[in-house]
C-alpha positions, 0 to 999 in steps of 0.5 A, a space after each residue: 918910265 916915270 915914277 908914279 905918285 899915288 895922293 890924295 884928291 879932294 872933290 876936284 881931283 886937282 886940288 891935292 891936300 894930304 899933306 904927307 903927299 905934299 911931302 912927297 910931290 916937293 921931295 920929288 921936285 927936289 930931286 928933280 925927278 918927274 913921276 905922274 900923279 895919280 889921284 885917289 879919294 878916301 874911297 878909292 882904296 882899291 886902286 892902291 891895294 896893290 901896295 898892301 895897306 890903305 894910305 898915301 902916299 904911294 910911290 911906285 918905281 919900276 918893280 918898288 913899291 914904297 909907302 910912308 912918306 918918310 920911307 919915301 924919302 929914304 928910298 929916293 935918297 938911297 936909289 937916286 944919290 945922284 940928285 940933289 939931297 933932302 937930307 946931305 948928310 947924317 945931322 941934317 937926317 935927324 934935325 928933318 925928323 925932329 921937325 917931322 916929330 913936331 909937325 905932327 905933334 904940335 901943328 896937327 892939334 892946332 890946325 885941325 879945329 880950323 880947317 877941318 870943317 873946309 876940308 869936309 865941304 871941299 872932299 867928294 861928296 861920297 868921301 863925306 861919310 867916310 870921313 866924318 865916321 873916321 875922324 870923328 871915331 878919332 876925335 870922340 866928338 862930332 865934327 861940328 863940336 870940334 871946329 873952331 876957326 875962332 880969331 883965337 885959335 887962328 892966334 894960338 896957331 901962329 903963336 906956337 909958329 913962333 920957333 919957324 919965325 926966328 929960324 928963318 929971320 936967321 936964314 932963307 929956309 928951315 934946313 939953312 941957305 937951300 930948302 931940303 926935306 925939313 922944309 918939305 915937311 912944314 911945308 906940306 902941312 901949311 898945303 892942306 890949308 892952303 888948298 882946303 880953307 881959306 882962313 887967313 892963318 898967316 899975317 901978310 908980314 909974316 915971314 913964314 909966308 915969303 918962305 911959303 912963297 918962296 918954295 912955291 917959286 921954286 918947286 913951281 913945277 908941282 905946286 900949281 894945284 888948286 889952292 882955296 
């Protein structure tokens, strides 16, 4: 029986933006396994209670269920060895979470203001409350007060990119000559954008964009969701 993966849909159920699930849709493709995608809305909580809390992504394998996306990937380096690594060996491990670290410390405040508001229009309509109340909660501000797509914001976005354009003018992929799960990571967050907004944020020389072309090829099995 084929892995399930539980994600994150938007009012199309085909367009998938979680970034965290993203990680995990690339991880699995890496590993060459096949699951089923089971999409979910924010309000559809009830079909992942079987997992004991509230979020995806979710994957379950068998009689396991795992959740978290760096959980995730663990348990599918550890029950599938076999496969293609996401992480080859101990240093490559900590160098994926120093980049997992300041994806979500760094490219999460940048992003935000810039996307949030297309993210909000392309949710289902009955997801809208939902989260408008939560992020807001989050933000202590209305969304409206916190979205700004300025040129700007958009240029202090790809200035803080600045670290991932010298590493891949060194080389193909962040983790070296073959992508791995530091790649997935990055990868994913640029996902939410790219299927939720369509702000330019990436030059068309910019090279994190032929890297971001580059993974589409190759994991084009997963990839083929609807993009703004």
């Amino acid at each position: 029986m084929p892995l399930q993966l539980y994600e994150l849909a938007a009012a199309e159920r085909d367009r998938r933006f979680s970034p965290y699930c993203w990680r995990i849709r690339l991880a699995l493709a890496h590993k060459q396994l096949d699951f089923d995608p089971v999409p979910i809305r924010f309000t559809d909580k009830d079909q992942i209670a079987f997992s004991g809390q509230g979020r995806v992504p979710v994957l379950v394998d068998g009689d396991e269920k795992v959740v978290d996306s760096w959980a995730i990937a663990e348990y599918l380096e550890r029950t599938y060895p076999d496969q293609p690594t996401l992480f080859s060996d101990a240093q490559a491990k900590a160098y994926a979470f120093f980049i997992k670290s300041w994806d979500e410390s760094i490219l999460v405040p940048a992003l935000f203001p810039l996307i949030i508001w297309d993210i909000f229009n392309r949710i289902a309509p009955e997801d809208q409350a939902y989260f408008r109340e939560t992020r807001e909660k989050m933000l202590g501000k209305p969304l409206e007060s916190f979205a700004n797509p300025s040129d700007e914001k958009v240029e202090a976005f790809r200035a803080i990119l600045k670290p991932l354009r010298q590493t891949l003018a060194h080389q193909p992929f962040l983790a070296g000559d073959a992508p791995a799960f530091a790649d997935h990571i990055v990868m994913g967050r640029l996902q939410i954008a790219r299927c939720m907004s369509s702000l330019p944020l990436l030059a068309n020389n910019d090279p994190i964009l032929a890297w971001r072309d580059r993974l589409l090829t190759q994991y084009e099995s997963c990839t083929q969701t609807l993009a703004a």
